[in-house]
C-alpha distance (Angstrom), angle and dihedral (degrees) to the residues before:
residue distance angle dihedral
X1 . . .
X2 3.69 . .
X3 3.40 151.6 .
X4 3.87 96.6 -129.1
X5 3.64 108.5 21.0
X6 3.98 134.3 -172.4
X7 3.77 92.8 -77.1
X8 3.74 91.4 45.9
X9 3.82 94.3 45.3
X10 4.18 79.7 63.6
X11 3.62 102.4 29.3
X12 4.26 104.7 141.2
X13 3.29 98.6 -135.8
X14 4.45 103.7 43.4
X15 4.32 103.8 7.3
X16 3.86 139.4 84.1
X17 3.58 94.0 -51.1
X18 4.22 105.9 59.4
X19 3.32 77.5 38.7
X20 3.93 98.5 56.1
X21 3.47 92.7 36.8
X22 4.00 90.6 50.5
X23 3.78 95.3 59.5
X24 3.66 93.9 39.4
X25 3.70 91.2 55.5
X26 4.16 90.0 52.2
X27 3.78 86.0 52.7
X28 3.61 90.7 56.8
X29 3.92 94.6 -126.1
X30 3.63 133.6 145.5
X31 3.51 124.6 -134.2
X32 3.39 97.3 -109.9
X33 3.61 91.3 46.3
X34 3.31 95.4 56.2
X35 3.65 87.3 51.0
X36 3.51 95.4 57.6
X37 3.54 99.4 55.3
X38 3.42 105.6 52.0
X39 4.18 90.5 38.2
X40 3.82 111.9 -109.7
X41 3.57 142.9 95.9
X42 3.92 126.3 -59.3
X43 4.21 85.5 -141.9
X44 4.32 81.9 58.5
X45 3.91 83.2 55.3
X46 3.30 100.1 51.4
X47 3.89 103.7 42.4
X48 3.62 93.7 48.5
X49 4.03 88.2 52.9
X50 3.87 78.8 50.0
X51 3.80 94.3 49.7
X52 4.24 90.9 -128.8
X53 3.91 92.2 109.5
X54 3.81 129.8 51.5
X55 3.67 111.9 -139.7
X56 4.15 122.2 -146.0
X57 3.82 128.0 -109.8
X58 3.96 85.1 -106.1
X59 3.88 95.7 54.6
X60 3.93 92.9 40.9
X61 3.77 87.7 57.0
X62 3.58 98.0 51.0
X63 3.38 94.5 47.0
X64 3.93 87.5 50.8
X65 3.73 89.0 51.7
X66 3.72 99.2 45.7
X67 3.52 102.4 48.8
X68 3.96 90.7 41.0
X69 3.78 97.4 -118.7
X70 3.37 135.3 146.9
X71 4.31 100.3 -112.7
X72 3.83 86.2 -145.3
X73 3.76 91.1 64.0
X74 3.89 89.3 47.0
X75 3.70 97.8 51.2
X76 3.44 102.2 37.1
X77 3.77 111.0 13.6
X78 3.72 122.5 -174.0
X79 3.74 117.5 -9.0
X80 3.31 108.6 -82.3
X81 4.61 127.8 -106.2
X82 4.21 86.5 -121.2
X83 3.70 99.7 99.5
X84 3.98 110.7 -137.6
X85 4.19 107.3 -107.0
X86 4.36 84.8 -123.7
X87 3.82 100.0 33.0
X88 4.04 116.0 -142.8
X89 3.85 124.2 -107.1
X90 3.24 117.3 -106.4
X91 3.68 96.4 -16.9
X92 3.83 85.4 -72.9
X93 3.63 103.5 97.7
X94 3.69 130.5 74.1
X95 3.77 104.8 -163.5
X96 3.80 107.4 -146.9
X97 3.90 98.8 -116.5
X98 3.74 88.6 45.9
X99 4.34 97.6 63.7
X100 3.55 127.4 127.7
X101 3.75 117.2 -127.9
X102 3.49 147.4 177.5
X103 3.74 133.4 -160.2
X104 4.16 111.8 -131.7
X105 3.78 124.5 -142.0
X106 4.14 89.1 -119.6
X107 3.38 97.0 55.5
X108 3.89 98.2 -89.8
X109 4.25 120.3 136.6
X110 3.83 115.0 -156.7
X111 3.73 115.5 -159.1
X112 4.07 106.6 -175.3
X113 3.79 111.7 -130.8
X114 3.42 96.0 -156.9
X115 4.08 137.4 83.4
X116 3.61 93.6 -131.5
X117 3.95 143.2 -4.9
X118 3.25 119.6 -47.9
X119 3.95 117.4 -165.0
X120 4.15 96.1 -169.5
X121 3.45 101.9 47.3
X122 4.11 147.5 18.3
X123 3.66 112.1 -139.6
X124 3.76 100.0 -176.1
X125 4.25 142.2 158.9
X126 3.80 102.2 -136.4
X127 3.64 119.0 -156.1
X128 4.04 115.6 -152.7
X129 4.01 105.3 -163.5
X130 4.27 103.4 -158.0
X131 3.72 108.1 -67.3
X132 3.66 89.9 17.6
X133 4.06 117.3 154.2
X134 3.47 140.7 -169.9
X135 3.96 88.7 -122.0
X136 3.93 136.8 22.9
X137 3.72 80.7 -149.6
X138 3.99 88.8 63.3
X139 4.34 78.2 -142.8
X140 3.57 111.9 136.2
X141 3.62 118.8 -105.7
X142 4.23 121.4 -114.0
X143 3.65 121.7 170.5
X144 4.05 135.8 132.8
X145 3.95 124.9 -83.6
X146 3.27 125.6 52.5
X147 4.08 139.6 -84.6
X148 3.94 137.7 -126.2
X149 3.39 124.3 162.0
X150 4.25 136.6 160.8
X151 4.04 122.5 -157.2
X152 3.80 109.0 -129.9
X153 3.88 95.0 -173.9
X154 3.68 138.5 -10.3
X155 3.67 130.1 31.1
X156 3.80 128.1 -76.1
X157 3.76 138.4 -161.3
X158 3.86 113.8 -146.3
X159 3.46 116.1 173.3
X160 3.76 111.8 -162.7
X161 3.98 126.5 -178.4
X162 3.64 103.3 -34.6
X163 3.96 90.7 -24.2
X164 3.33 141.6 99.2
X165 3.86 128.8 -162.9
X166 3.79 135.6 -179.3
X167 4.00 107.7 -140.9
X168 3.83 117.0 -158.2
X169 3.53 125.5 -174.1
X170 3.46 110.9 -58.3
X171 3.16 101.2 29.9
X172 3.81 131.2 120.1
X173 3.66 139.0 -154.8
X174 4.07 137.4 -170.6
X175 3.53 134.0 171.8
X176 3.87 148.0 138.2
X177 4.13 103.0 -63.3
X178 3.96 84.1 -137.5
X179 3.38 102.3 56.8
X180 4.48 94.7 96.8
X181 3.65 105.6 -95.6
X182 3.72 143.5 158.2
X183 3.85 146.2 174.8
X184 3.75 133.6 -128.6
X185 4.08 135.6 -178.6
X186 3.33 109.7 -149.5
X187 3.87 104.1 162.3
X188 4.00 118.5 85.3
X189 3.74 89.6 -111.1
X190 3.77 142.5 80.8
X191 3.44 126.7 -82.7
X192 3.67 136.9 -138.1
X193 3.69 141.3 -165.6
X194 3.55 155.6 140.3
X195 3.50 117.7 -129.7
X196 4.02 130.3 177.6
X197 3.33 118.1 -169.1
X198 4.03 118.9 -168.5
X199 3.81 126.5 -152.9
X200 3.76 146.6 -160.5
X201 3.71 110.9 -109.2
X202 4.16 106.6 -80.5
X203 3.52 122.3 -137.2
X204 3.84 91.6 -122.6
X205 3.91 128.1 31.7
């Protein structure tokens, strides 16, 4: 389905974790430094640098925010040397069997809506299998920028600040991305959404 799938999204040698380790390196941060600032294991470190463990929404966004980095460019990188079977136009279209993805450790599915990396902004279909959540941790989520997103089918739980809301489809939400938050599927079923997350400017693509 897409150009840089699951597997590529943690392939050793070109995905999340050369990536990862990259920017981490520039910082001038051990692993276990980096652990200890944004609260988990130096072990979780290294195997996602490895690509042999799947991190959570929750840990890829603190790792985003503490190294400064766009979480776009961590993810997905550069677009990838496959060419797309119905090329965009322009290099603003994503075709819809032509989307990068990557499969979570909570149960989440991104699917990037955009042609290419974009440093101020994620513009993403998120997939919530049943008893998916936004962390394995079940911590809430704080970081900078801001969030919109829009259930297309299904029902999700999003618990924001000291609330909690059902969203149907339909229904929208948008708030301040660090004001503690987190989403659960509780239902049997699939869910749906489209969620657009905005971001100060990084200090790398």
């Amino acid at each position: 389905m897409s150009v840089e799938s699951t597997a590529g999204a943690f392939n050793p040698e070109t995905g999340l974790g050369p990536r990862l380790r990259q920017v981490r390196e520039e910082r001038q941060l051990s692993v276990r430094e980096l652990a200890r600032r944004i609260g988990c294991s130096p072990s979780l470190i290294s195997q996602i640098e490895r690509g042999t463990s799947v991190p959570s929404v929750g840990v890829l966004y603190s790792l985003a925010t503490e190294l400064g980095s766009s979480l776009d460019y961590l993810v997905f990188g550069a677009r990838g040397t496959g060419a797309p079977s119905r090329p965009a136009s322009s290099d603003i279209v994503q075709r819809a069997g032509c989307r990068q993805l990557i499969d979570l450790a909570s149960g989440v599915r991104w699917e990037r809506l955009t042609p290419g990396t974009d440093p101020a902004a994620d513009f993403l279909e998120v997939v919530y299998s049943p008893g998916g959540h936004s962390t394995d941790e079940r911590r809430p989520l704080r970081h900078e920028g801001r969030e919109y997103g829009v259930i297309i089918s299904g029902t999700l739980t999003a618990n924001v600040g000291f609330d909690s809301y059902e969203l149907g489809p339909g229904d929208s939400i948008a708030f301040d991305s660090s004001t503690p938050h987190e989403y659960l599927n509780k239902t049997p079923g699939q869910v749906h959404a489209i969620w657009v997350v905005t971001h100060p400017a990084p200090r790398r693509p």
